[in-house]
Phi, psi and omega in degrees: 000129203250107112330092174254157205259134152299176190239132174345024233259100182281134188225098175274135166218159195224002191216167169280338209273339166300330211271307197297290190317290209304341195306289195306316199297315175311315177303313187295315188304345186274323188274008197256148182278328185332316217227180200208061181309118189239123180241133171247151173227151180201236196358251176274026148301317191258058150232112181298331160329303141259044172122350186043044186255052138288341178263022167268309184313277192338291194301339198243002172114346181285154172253112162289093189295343179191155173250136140252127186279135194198314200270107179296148130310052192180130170247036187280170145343294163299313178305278195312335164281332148318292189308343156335276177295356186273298194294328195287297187325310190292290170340300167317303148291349165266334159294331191281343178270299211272348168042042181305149180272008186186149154261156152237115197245167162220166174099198226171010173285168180291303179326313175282332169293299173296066161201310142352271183348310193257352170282318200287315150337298183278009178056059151240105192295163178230160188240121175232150193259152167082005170304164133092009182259187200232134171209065194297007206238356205219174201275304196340327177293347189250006173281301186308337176282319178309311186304301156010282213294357182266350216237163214240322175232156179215145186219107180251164221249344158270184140250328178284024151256319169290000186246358159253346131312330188267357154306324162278007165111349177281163172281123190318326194291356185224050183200110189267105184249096172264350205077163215281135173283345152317319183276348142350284203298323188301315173287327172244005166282136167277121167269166197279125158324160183273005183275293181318304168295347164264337151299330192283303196246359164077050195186127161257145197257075172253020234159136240248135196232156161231170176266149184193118190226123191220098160279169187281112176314081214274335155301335146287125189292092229347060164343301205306310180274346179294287215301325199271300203306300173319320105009248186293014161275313188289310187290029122305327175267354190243093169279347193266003148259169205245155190242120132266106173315057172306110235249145197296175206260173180293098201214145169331128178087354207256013154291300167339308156302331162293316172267007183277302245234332187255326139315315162298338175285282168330324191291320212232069220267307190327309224255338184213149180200132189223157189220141193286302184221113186266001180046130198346312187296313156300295194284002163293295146343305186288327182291320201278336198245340187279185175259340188196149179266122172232147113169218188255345161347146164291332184292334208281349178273323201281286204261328245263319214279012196278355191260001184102345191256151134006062165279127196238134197240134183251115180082194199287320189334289178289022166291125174121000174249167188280140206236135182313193164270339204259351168241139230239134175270132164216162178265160200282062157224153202298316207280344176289320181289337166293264160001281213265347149280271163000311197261332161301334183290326194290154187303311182320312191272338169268025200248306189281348175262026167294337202232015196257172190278145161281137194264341173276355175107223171221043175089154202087012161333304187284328172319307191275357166275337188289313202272308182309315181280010160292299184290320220253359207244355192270004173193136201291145314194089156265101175301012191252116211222110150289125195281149196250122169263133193303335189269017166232041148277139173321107163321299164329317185290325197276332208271281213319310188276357195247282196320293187296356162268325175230354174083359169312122167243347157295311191318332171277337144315339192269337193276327192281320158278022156274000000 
């Protein structure tokens, strides 16, 4: 009887909201006879500061094939370009032990780049997920372009991502448009009744609350707290809403905001309650019962609009992503973020966003990166990649993409000589 060996698929992850994202894709990945899952956790996962929510994967069933120690106590620059080299040290030995046969990344974090970095270094490929977006406010955007050019597959949440990536130089045949893999989850979690989720986090939805989620511009020079204080001036004045905070990820500046948010908690105990981490199961929940998402977060662009509701997204971070109808852009000063809650709250505007499309789609991502990565995993991996220049996309592929964006039906010649 001919033994074919699963084949190995290593997966990092550093964050919970990364972690959240990754759940359905794991799951498959564990039940496919194919594969062989090795999941590492490493950043604020092994950090008690946010939660030590490596035991939430440990809690949902997984076996943690390696820990990486990486995250310095400290979010300046020099901390965080240490921890870089901290993780590339670590990494370097964990592929050598764990020897995968495919990385798998998703994102634009520091963490996942020094861990790209030293994989790519050892010819071990990698498959990334989430390329080809724009997060003009945050150094991440230029981790992601990096990851891009390192990486062997890309499975993007657009097609005007997958056409940007293959703008960076990938080959169209290995650039993939499944959709953002989050909404996996929004489709296949049962979620907590709202009695059940308020016994769980100690907070009643008796009032009309929003989720507030606010990180750090990082590309800006010390922002981070003019912008959060500006932030909790609007929500000061809307007084009939109730807050839940969920507290930023390690990232330059994001103490501040932290200790911004615990103060404000203290001030205010009726009116707000925040959590370092709400896991996944909760905070999927929270979506379903608040009335609206504030700050800059990707879920409130990604996930958030699949539920019908309101996002009022603050400031530059998420500038440069595709954005639903239902999320209203605003600038990071009070009378604007006050405006632009006001107008989520109003019935006219959550009444239309009931009906409006999410641009990432309706789910099945993860299915479909599992049967590609079958396919393209069934015979071996050639790392030597030539860059494809765009002017040998098929005049038919440019006529296509010009007629369903602008109605061009010329534009494709003008598009190839540009």
């Amino acid at each position: 009887m001919l033994h074919i060996s699963k084949k190995k698929i290593c997966i990092v992850t550093g964050t919970r909201a990364e972690y959240g994202l990754f759940y359905p894709l794991l799951k498959r990945l564990e039940n496919n006879a194919t594969f062989d899952l090795q999941i590492v956790a490493t950043g604020m996962h092994l950090s008690p500061e946010f939660g030590m929510t490596y035991q939430e994967i440990e809690e949902d069933g997984f076996d943690i094939k390696e820990k990486v120690e990486m995250l310095l106590s400290s979010d300046t620059g020099v901390g965080i370009s240490k921890s870089i080299g901290i993780g590339m040290l670590s990494f370097a030995d964990v592929f050598e032990r764990l020897k995968p046969d495919l990385l798998i990344v998703l994102g634009d974090r520091f963490e996942i780049f020094a861990a790209v970095l030293s994989a790519f270094i050892a010819k071990i490929p990698i498959a990334h997920l989430h390329g080809g977006e724009l997060t003009e406010g945050v150094i991440d955007d230029a981790l992601r372009h990096s990851i891009t050019k390192m990486s062997c597959f890309h499975f993007t949440s657009t097609e005007k991502y997958r056409k940007r990536v293959i703008q960076l130089g990938e080959s169209p045949d290995r650039v993939f448009n499944v959709g953002a893999i989050g909404l996996d989850n929004i489709n296949e979690t049962e979620l907590l009744q709202k009695e059940e989720l308020e016994n769980r986090i100690y907070f009643k939805f008796n009032g009309k609350t929003a989720l507030v989620t606010f990180h750090p511009v990082t590309l800006e020079n010390n922002s981070s707290e003019k912008q959060f204080k500006e932030l909790l001036y609007a929500l000061e004045e809307i007084k009939e809403l109730k807050i839940i905070f969920t507290k930023p990820n390690a990232d330059t500046d994001g103490r501040v905001i932290i200790e911004l948010i615990n103060e404000y908690g203290k001030s205010n105990p009726g009116k707000a309650i925040s959590f370092s981490s709400m896991g996944r199961l909760n905070y999927l929940s929270a979506m379903k019962y608040v009335e609206l998402v504030i700050g800059n977060s990707s879920s409130g662009i990604i996930e958030f609009p699949s539920f019908g509701k309101p996002t009022v997204n603050i400031g530059e971070r998420q500038r440069g992503r595709i954005k639903a109808e239902s999320v209203i852009d605003c600038g990071p000063v009070k009378d604007d973020i006050k405006a632009a809650i006001k107008k989520a709250l109003s019935d006219d505007f959550r009444g239309s966003c009931e009906e409006m499309k999410n641009p990432y789609g309706n789910g099945g991502a993860s299915e479909k990166i599992v049967n590609i990565l079958k396919d393209k995993l069934s015979g071996p991996i050639n790392l030597k990649k030539a860059f494809f220049d765009i002017k040998k996309f098929s005049l038919d592929e440019m006529k296509a993409d010009k007629i369903e964006n602008r109605g061009d039906v010329n534009a494709a010649e003008r598009y190839i000589h540009c």
